[in-house]
Backbone bond lengths (Angstrom), bond angles and torsions (degrees), N, CA, C in turn:
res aa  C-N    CA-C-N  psi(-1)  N-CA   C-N-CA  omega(-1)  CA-C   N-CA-C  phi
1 X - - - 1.460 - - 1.527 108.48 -
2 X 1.196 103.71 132.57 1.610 123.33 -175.67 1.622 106.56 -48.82
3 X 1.434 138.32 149.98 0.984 140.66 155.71 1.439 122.96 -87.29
4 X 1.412 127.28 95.97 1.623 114.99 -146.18 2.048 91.44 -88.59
5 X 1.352 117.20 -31.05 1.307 122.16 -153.68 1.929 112.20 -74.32
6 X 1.395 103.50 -40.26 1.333 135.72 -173.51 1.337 113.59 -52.92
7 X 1.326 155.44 114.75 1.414 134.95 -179.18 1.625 90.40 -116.63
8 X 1.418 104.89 -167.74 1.392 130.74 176.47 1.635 113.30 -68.42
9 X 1.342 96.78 -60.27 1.567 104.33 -165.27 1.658 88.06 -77.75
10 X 0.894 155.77 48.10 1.958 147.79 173.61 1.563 70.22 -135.01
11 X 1.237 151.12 -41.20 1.653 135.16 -140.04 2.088 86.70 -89.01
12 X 1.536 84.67 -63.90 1.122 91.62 178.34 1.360 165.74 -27.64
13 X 1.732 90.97 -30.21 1.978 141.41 -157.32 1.973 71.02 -121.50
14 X 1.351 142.98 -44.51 1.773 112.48 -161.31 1.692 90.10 -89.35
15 X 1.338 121.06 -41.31 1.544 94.72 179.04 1.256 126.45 -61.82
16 X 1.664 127.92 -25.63 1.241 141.56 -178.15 1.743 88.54 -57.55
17 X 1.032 118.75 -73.40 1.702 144.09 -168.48 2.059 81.91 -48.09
18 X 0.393 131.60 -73.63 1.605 141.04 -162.86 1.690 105.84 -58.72
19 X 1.356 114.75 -41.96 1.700 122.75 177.25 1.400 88.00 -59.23
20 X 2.044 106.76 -72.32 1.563 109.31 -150.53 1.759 107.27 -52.22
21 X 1.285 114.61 -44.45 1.737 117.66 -160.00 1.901 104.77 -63.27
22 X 1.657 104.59 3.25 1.905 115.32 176.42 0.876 108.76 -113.56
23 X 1.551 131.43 -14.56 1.697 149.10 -169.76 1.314 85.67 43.57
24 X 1.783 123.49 81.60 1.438 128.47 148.40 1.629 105.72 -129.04
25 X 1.822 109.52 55.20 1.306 99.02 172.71 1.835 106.06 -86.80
26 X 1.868 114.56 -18.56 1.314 93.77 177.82 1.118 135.36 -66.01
27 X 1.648 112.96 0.55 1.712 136.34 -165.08 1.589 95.99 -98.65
28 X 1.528 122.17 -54.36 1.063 97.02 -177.18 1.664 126.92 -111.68
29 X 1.764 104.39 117.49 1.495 92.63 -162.96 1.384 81.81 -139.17
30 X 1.310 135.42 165.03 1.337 140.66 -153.16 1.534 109.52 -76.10
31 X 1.428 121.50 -9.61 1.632 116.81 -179.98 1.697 88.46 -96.37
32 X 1.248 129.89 -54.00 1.220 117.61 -161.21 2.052 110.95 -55.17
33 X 1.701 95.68 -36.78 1.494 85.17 -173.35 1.483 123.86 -88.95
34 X 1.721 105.92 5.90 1.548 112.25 175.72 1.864 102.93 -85.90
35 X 1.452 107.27 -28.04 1.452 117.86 163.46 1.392 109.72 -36.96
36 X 1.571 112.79 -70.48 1.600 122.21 -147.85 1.865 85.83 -90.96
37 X 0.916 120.83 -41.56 1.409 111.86 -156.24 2.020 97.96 -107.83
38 X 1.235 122.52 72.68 1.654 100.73 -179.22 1.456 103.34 -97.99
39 X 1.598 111.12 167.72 1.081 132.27 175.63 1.420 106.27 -36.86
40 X 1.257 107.38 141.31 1.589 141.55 156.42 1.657 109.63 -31.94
């Protein structure tokens, strides 16, 4: 069943909230996570 309430930017704003409250923003910055995570 569809999640009608949930958007993108609420997912977006709890991981932000979830990185900052570990202070692992120097870990995640767009070169490190194309590193660990690359395309298919």
């Amino acid at each position: 069943m569809p999640d009608k309430t949930t958007n993108i930017q609420h997912l977006k704003d709890k991981v932000s909230e979830f990185v900052k409250e570990r202070n692992w923003e120097k870990f995640h910055n767009p070169k490190n996570l194309s590193i660990k995570y690359p395309a298919p």
